[in-house]
Residue, then its C-alpha position, 0 to 999 in steps of 0.5 A: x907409838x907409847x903412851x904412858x899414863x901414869x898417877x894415883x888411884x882416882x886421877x881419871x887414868x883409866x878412863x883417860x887411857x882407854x879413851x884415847x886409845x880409842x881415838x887413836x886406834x891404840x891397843x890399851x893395857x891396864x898394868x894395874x889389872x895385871x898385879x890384882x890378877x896375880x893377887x887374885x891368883x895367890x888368894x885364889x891358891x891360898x898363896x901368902x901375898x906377903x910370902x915374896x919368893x911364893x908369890x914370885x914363883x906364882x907370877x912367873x906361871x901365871x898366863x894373864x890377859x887384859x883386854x876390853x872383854x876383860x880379865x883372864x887369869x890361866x884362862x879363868x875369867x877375873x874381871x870382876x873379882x880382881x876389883x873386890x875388896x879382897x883383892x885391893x887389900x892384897x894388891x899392895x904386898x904384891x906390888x911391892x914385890x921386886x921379883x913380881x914387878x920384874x915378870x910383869x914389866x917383862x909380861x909389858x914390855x911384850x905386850x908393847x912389841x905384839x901390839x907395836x905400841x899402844x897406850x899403857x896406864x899404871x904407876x910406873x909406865x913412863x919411869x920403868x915400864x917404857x921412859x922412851x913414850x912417845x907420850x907421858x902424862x901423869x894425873x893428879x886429882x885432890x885426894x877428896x874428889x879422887x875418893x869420891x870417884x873410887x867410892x862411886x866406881x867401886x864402894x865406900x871401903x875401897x875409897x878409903x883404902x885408897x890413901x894407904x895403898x897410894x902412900x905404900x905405892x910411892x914408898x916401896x923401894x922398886x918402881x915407887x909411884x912418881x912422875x918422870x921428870x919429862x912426863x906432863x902433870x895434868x891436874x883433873x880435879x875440875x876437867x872433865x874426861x873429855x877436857x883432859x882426853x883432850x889435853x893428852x891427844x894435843x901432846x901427841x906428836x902429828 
């Protein structure tokens, strides 16, 4: 069982998907986490992010584990400091490298084969990453109160930031930012997490 939850930054997917597959007894991955811990990673070693060759050499290496205990990047704990502002800025070059989208979906797909499935949350789960979920839903939200959330979860700059990177992500030629044709919009402007939980667990197949 694959869900793929996918939409731009302030829809509601992570916590959506976490609490799914909590209803559901899923194992969870946040793919986004896994771009910002190789952005993390190239920061961290003075990598150049815009450096496409570089930065694929780096993700290859790189031992990357998400889990509910958090982020892990060769073993050094990044939870926090993938979400710094730092990172968000870096994260775009890296997302649109074709060669890291490459390992990372690969570093994906395994993650659905050791967990036998689970519920997978990113930008281009439903149309790259697994287009056979059992599952796909894709979020939307107004870009106004998708800021308001990312303010409130993160801080002022990164709601900002948030319309460029969603902009960069739907234009970039590899795995753009877009809904699978089969995949479900859910509108979460006015529901409540549990309104939409609610929505996508009704899409599940008995």
């Amino acid at each position: 069982m694959v869900i793929a939850i996918d939409g731009p930054a302030g829809s509601g997917k992570s916590t959506v998907a976490r609490t799914v597959a909590e209803r559901l007894g899923l194992a969870h991955l946040d793919t986004g986490a896994m771009y910002r811990s190789v952005a993390f990673a190239a920061v961290a070693r003075n990598v150049d992010t815009t450096d496409l060759d570089a930065v694929a050499a780096l993700a290859r290496t790189l031992t990357i584990e998400v889990a509910a205990g958090g982020v892990f990047v060769d073993g050094v704990d990044a939870t926090d400091a993938i979400r710094t502002e730092a990172i968000t800025m870096a994260v775009t070059a890296v997302a649109s490298n074709p060669a890291v989208r490459e390992v990372m979906v690969a570093k994906q797909r395994a993650w659905i084969e050791q967990n036998d499935g689970g519920v997978l949350e990113g930008r281009d789960i439903g149309t790259v990453v697994c287009p056979d979920a059992a599952v796909k839903v894709y979020l939307i939200a107004d870009a106004e109160v998708r800021a308001q959330r990312r303010a409130a979860e993160q801080n002022e700059a990164v709601a900002v930031d948030m319309v460029r990177r969603d902009q960069a992500d739907s234009q970039r030629a590899v795995s753009p930012l877009m809904r699978a044709d089969d995949a479900a919009e859910i509108d979460t402007t006015h529901l409540s997490i549990e309104e939409v939980v609610d929505v996508v667990l009704g899409l599940v197949p008995a």
